[in-house]
C-alpha positions as a Markdown table, in Angstrom:
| # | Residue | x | y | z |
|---|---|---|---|---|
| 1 | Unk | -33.3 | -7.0 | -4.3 |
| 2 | Unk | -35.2 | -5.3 | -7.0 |
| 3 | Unk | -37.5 | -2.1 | -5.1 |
| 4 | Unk | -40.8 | -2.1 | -7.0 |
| 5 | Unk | -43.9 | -0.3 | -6.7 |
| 6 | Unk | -46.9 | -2.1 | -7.2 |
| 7 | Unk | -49.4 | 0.2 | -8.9 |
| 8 | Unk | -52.2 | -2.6 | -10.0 |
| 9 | Unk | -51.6 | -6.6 | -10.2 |
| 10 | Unk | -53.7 | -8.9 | -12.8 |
| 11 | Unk | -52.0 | -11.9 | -10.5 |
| 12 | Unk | -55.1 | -13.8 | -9.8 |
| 13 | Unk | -55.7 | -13.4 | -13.7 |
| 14 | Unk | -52.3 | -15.2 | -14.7 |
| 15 | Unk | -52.4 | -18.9 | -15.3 |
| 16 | Unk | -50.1 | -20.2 | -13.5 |
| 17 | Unk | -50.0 | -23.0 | -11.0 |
| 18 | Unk | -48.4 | -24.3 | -8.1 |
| 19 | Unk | -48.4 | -27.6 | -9.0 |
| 20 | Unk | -49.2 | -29.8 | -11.8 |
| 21 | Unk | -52.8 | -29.9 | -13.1 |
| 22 | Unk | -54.3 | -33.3 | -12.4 |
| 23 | Unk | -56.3 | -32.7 | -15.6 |
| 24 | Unk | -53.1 | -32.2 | -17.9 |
| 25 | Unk | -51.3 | -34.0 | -20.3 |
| 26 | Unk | -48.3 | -36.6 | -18.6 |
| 27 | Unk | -46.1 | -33.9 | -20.4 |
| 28 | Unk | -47.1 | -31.1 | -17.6 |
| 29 | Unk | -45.6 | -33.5 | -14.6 |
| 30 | Unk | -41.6 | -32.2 | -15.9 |
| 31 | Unk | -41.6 | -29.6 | -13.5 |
| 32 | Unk | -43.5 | -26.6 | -15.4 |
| 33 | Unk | -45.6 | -24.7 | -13.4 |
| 34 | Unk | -47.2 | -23.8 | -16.5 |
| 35 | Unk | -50.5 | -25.8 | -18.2 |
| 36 | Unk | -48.6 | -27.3 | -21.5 |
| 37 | Unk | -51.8 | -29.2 | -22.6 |
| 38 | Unk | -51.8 | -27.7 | -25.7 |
| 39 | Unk | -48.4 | -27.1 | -26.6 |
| 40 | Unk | -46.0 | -29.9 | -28.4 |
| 41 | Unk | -43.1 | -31.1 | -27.1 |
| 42 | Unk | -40.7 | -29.1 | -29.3 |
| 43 | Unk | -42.7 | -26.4 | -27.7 |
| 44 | Unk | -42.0 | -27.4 | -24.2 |
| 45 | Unk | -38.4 | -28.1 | -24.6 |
| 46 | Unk | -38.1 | -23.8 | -25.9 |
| 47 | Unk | -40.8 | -22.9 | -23.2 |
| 48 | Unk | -37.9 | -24.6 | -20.5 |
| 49 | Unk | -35.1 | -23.0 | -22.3 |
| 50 | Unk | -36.8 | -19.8 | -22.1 |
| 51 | Unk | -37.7 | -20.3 | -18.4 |
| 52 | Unk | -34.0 | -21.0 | -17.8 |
| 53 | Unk | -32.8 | -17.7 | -19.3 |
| 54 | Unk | -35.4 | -15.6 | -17.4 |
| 55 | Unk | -34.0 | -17.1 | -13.9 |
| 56 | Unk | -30.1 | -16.3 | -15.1 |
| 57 | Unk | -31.3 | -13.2 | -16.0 |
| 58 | Unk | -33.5 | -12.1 | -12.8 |
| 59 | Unk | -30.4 | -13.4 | -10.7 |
| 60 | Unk | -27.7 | -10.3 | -13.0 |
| 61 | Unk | -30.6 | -8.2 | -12.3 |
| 62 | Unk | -30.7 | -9.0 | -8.3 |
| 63 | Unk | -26.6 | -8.7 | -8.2 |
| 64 | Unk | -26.7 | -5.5 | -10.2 |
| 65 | Unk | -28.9 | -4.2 | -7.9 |
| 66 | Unk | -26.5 | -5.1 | -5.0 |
| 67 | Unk | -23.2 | -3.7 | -6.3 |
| 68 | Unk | -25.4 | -0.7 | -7.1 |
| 69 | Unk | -23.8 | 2.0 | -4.6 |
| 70 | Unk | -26.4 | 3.7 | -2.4 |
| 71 | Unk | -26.3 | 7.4 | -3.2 |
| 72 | Unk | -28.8 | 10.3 | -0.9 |
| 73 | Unk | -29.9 | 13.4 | -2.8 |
| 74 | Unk | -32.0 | 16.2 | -0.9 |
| 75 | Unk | -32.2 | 20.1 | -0.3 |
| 76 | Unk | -32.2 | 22.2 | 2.2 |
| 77 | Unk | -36.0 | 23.7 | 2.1 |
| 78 | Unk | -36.3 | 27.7 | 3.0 |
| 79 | Unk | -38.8 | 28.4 | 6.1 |
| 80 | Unk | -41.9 | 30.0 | 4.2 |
| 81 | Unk | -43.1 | 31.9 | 7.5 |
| 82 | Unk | -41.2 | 33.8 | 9.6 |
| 83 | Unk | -40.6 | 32.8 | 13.0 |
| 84 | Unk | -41.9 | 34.8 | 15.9 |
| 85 | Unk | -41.6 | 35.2 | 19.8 |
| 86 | Unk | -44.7 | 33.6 | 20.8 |
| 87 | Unk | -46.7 | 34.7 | 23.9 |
| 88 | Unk | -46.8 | 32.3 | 26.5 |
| 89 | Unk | -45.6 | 29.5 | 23.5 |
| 90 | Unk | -49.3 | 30.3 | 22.2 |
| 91 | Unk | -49.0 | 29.6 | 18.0 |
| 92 | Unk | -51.7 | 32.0 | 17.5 |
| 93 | Unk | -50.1 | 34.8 | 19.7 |
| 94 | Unk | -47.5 | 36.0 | 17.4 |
| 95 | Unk | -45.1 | 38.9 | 18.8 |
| 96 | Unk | -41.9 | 40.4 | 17.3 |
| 97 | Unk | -39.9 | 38.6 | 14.9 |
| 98 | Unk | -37.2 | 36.8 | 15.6 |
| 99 | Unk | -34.0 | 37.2 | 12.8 |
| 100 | Unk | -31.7 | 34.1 | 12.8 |
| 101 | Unk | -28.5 | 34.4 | 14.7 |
| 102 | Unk | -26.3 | 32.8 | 17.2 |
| 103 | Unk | -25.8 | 33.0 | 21.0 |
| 104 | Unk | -25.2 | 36.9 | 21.9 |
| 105 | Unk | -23.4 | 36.2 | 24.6 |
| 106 | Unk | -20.9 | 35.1 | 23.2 |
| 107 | Unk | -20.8 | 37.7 | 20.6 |
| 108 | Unk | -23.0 | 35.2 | 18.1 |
| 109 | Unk | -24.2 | 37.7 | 16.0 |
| 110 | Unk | -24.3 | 35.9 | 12.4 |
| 111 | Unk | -25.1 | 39.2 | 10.7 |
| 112 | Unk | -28.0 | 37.5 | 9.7 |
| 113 | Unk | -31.5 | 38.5 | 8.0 |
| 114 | Unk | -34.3 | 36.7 | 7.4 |
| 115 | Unk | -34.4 | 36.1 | 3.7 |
| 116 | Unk | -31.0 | 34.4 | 4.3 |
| 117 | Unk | -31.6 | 31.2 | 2.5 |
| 118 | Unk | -31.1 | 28.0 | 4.9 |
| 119 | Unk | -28.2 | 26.6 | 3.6 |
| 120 | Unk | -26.4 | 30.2 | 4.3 |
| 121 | Unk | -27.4 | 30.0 | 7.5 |
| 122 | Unk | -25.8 | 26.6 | 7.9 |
| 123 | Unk | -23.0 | 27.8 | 6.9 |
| 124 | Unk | -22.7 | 30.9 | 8.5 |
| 125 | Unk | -23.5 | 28.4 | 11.8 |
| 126 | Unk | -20.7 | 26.1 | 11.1 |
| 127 | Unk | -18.3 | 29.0 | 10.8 |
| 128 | Unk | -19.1 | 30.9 | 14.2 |
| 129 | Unk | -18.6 | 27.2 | 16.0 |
| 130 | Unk | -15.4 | 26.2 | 14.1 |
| 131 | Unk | -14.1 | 29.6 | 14.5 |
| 132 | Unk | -10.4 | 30.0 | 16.8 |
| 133 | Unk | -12.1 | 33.1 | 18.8 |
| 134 | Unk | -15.5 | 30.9 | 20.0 |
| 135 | Unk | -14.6 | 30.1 | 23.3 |
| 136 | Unk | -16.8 | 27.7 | 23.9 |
| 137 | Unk | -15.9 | 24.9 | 21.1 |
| 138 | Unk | -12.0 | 24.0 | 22.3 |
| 139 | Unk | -13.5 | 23.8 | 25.6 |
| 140 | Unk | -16.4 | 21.4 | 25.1 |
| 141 | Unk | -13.6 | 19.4 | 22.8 |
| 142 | Unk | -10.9 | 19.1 | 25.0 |
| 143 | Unk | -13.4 | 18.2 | 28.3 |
| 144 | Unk | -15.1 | 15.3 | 26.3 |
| 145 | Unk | -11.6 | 13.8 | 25.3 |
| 146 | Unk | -10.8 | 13.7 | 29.1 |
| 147 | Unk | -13.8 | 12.7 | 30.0 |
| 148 | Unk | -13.2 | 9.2 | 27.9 |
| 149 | Unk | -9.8 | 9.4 | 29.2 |
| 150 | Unk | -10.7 | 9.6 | 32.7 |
| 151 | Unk | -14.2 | 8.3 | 33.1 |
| 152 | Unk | -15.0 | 11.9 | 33.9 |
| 153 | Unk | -14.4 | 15.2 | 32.4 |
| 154 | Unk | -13.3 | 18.2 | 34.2 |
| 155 | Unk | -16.5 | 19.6 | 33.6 |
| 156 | Unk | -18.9 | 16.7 | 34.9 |
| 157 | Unk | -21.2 | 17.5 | 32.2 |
| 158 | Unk | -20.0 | 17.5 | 28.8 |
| 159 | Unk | -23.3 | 18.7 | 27.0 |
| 160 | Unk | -24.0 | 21.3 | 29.5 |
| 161 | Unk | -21.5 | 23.8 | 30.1 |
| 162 | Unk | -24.3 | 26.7 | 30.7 |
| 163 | Unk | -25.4 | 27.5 | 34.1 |
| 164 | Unk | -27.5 | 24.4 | 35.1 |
| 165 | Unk | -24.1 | 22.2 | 34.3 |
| 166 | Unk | -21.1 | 21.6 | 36.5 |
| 167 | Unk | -18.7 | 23.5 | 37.2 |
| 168 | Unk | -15.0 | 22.5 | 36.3 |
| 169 | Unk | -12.6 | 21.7 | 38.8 |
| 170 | Unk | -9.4 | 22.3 | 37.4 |
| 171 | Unk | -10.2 | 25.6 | 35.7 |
| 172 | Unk | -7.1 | 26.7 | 34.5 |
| 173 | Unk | -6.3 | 23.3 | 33.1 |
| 174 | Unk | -9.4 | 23.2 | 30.6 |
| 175 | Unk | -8.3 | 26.7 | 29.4 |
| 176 | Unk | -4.7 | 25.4 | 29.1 |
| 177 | Unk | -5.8 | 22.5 | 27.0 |
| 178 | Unk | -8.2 | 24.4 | 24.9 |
| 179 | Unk | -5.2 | 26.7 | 24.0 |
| 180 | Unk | -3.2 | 23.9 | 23.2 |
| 181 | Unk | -5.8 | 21.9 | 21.3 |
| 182 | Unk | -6.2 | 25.1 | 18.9 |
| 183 | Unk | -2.4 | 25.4 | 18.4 |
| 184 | Unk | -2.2 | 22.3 | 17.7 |
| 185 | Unk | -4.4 | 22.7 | 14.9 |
| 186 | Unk | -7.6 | 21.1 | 16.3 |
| 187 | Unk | -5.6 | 18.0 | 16.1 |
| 188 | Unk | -7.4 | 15.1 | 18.4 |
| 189 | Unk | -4.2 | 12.9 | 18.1 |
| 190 | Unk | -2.2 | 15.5 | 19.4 |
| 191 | Unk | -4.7 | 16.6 | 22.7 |
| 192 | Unk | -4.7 | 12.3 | 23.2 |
| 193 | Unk | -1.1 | 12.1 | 23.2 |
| 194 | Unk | -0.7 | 15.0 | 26.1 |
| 195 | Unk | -3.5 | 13.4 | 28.4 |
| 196 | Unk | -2.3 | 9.5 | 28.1 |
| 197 | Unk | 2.3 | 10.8 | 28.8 |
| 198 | Unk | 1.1 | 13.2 | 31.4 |
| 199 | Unk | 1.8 | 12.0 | 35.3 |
| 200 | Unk | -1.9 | 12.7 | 36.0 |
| 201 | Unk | -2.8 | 9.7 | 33.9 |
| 202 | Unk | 0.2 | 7.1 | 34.3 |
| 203 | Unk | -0.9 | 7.4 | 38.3 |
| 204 | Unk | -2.2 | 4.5 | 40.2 |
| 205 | Unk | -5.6 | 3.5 | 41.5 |
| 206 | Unk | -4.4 | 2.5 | 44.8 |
| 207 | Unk | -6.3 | 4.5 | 47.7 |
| 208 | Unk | -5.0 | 6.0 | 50.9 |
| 209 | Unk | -7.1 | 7.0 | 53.8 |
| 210 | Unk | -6.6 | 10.9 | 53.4 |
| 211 | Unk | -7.8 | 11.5 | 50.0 |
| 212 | Unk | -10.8 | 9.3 | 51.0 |
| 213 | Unk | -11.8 | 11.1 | 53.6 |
| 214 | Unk | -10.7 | 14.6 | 51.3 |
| 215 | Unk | -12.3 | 13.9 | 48.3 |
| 216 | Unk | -13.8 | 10.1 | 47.6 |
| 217 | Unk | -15.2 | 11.1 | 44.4 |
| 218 | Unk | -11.9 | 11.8 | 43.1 |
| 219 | Unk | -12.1 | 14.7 | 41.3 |
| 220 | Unk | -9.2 | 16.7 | 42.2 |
| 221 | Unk | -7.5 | 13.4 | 40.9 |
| 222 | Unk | -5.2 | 12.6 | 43.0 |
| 223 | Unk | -5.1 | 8.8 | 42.0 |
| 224 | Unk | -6.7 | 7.3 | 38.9 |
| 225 | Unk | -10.1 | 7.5 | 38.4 |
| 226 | Unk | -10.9 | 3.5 | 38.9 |
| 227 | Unk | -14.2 | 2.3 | 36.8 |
| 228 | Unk | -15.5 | -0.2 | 34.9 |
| 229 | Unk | -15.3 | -0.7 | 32.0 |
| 230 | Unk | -18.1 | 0.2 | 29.0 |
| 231 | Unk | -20.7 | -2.3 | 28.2 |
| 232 | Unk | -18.4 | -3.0 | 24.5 |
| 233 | Unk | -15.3 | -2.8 | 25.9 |
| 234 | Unk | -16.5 | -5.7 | 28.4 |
| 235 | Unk | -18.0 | -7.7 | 25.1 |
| 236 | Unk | -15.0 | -6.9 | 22.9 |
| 237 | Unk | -12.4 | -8.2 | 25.8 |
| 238 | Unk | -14.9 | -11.5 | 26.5 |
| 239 | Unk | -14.6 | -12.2 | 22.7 |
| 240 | Unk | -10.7 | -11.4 | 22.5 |
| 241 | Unk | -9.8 | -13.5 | 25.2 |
| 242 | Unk | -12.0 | -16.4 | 24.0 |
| 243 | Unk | -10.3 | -16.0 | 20.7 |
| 244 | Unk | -13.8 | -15.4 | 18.7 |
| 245 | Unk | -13.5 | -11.8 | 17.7 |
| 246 | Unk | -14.3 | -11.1 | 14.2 |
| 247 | Unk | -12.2 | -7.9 | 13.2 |
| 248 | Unk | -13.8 | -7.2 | 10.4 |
| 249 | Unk | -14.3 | -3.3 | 9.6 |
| 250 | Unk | -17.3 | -2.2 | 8.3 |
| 251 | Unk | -20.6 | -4.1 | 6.8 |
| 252 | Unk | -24.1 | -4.7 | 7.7 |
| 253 | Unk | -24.0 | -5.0 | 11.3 |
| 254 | Unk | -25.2 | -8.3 | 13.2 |
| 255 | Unk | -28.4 | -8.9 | 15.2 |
| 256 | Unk | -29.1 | -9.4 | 19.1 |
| 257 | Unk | -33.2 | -10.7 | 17.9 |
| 258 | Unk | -34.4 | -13.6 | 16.6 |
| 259 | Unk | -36.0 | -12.8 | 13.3 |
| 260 | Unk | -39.5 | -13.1 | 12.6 |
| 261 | Unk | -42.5 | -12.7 | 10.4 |
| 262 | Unk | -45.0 | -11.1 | 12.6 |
| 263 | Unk | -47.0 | -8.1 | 11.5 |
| 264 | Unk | -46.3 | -6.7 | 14.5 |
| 265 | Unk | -42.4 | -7.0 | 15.0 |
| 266 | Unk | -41.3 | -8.8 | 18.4 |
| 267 | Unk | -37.9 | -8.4 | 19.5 |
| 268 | Unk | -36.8 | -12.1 | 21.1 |
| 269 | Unk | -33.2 | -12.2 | 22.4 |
| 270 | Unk | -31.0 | -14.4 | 20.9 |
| 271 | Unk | -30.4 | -17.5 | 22.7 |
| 272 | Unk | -27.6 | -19.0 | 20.3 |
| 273 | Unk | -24.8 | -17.2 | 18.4 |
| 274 | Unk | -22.4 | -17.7 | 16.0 |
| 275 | Unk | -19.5 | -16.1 | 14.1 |
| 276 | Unk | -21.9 | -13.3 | 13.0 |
| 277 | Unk | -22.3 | -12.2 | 15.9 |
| 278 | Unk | -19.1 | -12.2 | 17.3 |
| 279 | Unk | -18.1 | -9.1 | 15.6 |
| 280 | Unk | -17.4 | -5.9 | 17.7 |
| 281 | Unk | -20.1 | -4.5 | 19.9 |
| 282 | Unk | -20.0 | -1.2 | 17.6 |
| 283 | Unk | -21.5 | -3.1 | 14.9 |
| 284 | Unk | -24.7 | -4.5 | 16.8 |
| 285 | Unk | -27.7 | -2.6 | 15.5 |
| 286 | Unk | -29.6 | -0.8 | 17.6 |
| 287 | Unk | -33.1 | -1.4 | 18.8 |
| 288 | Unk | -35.7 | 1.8 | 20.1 |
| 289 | Unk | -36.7 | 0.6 | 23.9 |
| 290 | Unk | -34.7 | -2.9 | 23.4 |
| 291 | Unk | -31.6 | -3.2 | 25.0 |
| 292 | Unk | -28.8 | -6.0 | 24.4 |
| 293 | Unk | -30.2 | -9.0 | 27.0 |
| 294 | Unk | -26.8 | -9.3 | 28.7 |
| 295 | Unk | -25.2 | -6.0 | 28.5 |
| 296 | Unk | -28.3 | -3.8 | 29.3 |
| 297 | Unk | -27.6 | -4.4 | 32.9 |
| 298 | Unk | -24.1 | -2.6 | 32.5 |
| 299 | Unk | -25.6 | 0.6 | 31.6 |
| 300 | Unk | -25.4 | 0.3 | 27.8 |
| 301 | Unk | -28.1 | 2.5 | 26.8 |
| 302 | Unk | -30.7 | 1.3 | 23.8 |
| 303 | Unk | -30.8 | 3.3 | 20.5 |
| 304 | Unk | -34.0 | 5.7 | 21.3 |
| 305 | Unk | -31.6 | 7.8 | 23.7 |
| 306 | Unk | -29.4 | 10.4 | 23.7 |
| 307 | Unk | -26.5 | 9.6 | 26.4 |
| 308 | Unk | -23.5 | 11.8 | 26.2 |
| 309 | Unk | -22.2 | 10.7 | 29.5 |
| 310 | Unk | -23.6 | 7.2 | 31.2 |
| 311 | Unk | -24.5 | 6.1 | 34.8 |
| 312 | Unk | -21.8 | 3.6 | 36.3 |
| 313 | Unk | -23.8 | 1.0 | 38.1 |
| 314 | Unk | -22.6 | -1.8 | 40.2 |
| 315 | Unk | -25.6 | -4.4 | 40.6 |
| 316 | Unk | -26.3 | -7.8 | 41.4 |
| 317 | Unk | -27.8 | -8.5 | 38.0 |
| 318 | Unk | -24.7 | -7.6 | 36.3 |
| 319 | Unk | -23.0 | -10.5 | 38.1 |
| 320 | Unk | -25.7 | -12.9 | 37.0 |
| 321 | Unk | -25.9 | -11.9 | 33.3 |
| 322 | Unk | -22.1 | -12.9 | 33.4 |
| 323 | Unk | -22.3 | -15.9 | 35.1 |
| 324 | Unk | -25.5 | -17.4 | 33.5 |
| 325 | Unk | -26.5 | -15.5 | 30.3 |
| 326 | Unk | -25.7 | -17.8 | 27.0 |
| 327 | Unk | -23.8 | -15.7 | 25.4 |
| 328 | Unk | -21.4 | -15.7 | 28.7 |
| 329 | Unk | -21.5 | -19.6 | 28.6 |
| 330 | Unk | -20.7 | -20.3 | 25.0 |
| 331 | Unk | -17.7 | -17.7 | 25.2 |
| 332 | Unk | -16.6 | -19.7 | 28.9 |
| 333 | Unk | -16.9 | -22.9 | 26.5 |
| 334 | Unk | -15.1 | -21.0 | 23.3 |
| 335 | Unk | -12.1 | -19.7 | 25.7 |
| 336 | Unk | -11.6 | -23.3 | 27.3 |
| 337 | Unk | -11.4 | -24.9 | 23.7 |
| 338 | Unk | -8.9 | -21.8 | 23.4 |
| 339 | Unk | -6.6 | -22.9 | 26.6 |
| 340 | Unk | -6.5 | -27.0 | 25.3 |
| 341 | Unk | -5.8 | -26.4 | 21.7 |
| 342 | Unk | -2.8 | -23.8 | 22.7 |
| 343 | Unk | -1.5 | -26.3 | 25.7 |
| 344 | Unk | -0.8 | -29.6 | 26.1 |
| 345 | Unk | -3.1 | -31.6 | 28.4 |
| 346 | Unk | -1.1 | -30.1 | 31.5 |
| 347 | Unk | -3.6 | -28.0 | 33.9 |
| 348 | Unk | -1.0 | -25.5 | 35.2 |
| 349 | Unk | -0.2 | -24.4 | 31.6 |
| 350 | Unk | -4.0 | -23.8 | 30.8 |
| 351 | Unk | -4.1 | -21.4 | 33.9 |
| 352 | Unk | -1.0 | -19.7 | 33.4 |
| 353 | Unk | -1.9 | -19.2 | 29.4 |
| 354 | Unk | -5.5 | -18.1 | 31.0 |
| 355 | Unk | -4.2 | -15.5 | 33.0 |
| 356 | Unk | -1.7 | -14.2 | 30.3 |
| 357 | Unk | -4.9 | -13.6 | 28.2 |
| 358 | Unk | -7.2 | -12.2 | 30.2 |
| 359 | Unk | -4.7 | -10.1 | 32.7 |
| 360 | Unk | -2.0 | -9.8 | 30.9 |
| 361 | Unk | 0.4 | -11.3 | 33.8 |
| 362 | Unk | 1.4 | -14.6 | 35.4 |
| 363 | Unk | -0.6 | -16.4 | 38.5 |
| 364 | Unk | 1.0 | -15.9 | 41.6 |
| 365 | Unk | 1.7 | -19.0 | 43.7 |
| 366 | Unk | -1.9 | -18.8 | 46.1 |
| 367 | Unk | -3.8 | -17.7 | 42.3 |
| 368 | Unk | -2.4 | -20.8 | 40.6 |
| 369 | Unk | -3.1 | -23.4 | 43.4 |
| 370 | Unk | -6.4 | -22.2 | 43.8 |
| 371 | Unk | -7.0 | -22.3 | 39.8 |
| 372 | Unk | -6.0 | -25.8 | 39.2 |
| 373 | Unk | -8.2 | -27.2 | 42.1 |
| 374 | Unk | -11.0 | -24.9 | 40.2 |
| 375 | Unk | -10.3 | -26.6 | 37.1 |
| 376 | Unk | -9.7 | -30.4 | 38.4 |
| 377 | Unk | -12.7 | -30.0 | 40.5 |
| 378 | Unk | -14.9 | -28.2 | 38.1 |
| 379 | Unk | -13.6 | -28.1 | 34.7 |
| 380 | Unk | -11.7 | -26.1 | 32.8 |
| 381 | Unk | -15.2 | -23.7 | 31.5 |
| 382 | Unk | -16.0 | -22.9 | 34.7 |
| 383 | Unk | -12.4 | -21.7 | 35.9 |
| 384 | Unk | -13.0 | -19.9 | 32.4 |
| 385 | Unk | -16.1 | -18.3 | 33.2 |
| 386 | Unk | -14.5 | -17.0 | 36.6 |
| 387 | Unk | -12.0 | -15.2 | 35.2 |
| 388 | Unk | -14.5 | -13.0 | 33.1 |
| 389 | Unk | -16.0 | -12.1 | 36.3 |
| 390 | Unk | -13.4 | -11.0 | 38.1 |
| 391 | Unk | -12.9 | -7.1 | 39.2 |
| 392 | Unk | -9.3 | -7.4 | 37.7 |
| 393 | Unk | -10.7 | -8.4 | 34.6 |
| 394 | Unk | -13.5 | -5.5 | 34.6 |
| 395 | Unk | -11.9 | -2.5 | 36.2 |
| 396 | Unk | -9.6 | -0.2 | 34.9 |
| 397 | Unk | -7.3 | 0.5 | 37.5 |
């Protein structure tokens, strides 16, 4: 759409009406919103022509302004006071004045002074991070990869590696990693490749009784990490499985609210969705203080907050939004449409082809007996919805 600014409006001055004037000729009842009482009808016939051109134009002008590629221009603006140390954070207590630089500690000196214009000092910022001898920036880089890897990064907090944060538990193996993700060339790819070949990561979840009692939180890692999985990756499998998944990359995202015309606006959840929806959970626009009505619960954070590493909850309420939330039923419905469309009417073939979907694997004996008694006794949505609620289905292990 056209983006106007309305600087003054003779609207209530224009003479145009809704709907025919009772008082006009039988010549105004064609559809004009216009009082033709005085014009002829050669007139009228050019005055509908003209009308006709002005809507095939307004609707070029309305595409134009769609296919018009959105372009951002600003500048960086220089500080016009100096900054100072202030005495007890009092504004009107200056002290000494402080030059722009980086952390001294770790030999941050920018070489800075302070009629350095602020793009310079940008600059000059984005060098001392992205440069080989900072020691901090391979570290923090390598420790947030593993932490996605693993669930949790050597260093349990990746935005804090000062003194308030953790400490790491495999020292020398963050240093060996930061060496070999500079090496590398500050290739990602390459750092991903190591973690996902290396033994440390192909091992299982299974538990034994001494590492329990030795270390329960795992963080010497002497099993796999086992978790569940992210808010999206839950959505994203739920709407892979059912065979719903848009794939489509890029766009307007989709909405979680109903849409309304309040002054004031009020975020509804959704309590029917469609195709446009069903798109990956990365393209859901996020809402300040409003989180997603079913995936909230699984500690998906809402878009006012900053959340480098999340909590991992396991609550009642999580079990409820996936066994009674609507989005949960229509996907139940959308999988077992899925499962009779892809088999014949035979009920051991819908469970087997269930369980190849969601687990990747074939029933075992006690799993399929159990699962046709589900679905013969139940239905085939129900059996559906069970297998997105299982800890197979939600756990990495």
């Amino acid at each position: 759409m056209r983006n106007w600014n309305l600087i003054s409006s003779a609207e209530d001055r224009i003479p145009f009406v809704l709907t025919a004037n009772k008082d006009s000729s039988s010549e105004n009842s064609s559809g004009l919103f216009y009082p033709v009482i005085d014009l002829s009808e050669d007139a009228i016939v050019v005055l509908k022509e003209l009308i006709g051109q002005v809507k095939v134009l307004d609707a070029e002008l309305d595409q134009l302004a769609l296919d018009v590629p959105m372009i951002y221009a600003g500048q960086f603006n220089q500080p016009e006071e100096l900054t100072h140390w202030l005495y007890r954070g009092d504004p009107f207590q200056k002290r000494d004045v402080v030059k722009p630089s980086g952390i001294s500690s770790f030999k941050g000196n920018l070489n800075l002074d302070n009629e350095t214009l602020e793009s310079q000092r940008r600059l000059k910022l984005a060098q001392w991070i992205s440069d080989p001898k900072n020691p901090l920036t391979a570290r923090v880089m390598v420790n947030r990869i593993w932490h996605y890897h693993f669930g949790e990064g050597i260093v349990n907090s990746p935005s804090d590696f000062g003194v308030n944060g953790g400490a790491p538990s495999h020292l020398q193996l963050l240093d060996w990693l930061a060496s070999e993700f500079k090496d590398s060339g500050w290739s990602i790819k390459s750092i991903q490749r190591l973690i996902v070949l290396s033994s440390t990561y192909l091992q299982s979840s299974q538990p034994n009784t001494k590492g329990l009692e030795l270390d329960v939180d795992c963080r010497l890692l002497w099993r796999f990490p086992p978790r569940r999985l992210a808010a999206e990756a839950i959505r994203d499998s739920i709407l892979q499985v059912s065979g719903a998944i848009d794939l489509t990359m890029g766009g307007v995202g989709y909405e979680v609210f109903e849409p309304n015309t309040n002054y004031v606006r009020v975020y509804n959840p959704k309590k029917e969705f469609g195709p446009t929806e069903w798109r990956r959970m990365v393209y859901q626009r996020k809402i300040r203080m409003e989180g997603d009505a079913t995936f909230e619960a699984f500690d998906c954070p809402d878009g006012g907050q900053v959340c480098p590493k999340r909590t991992r909850s396991i609550t009642a309420l999580q079990a409820l939004n996936l066994l009674n939330s609507h989005f949960m039923v229509q996907q139940a419905d959308l999988f077992s449409q899925r499962l009779l469309q892809e088999t014949n009417q035979n009920t051991s073939a819908q469970v087997r082809l269930g369980f190849q979907l969601a687990y990747g694997r074939k029933p075992d004996r006690q799993e399929l007996q159990r699962s046709i008694a589900l679905v013969e006794s139940h239905g085939l949505p129900i059996f559906c919805r069970a297998i997105f609620n299982t800890n197979e289905f939600m756990f990495i292990n």
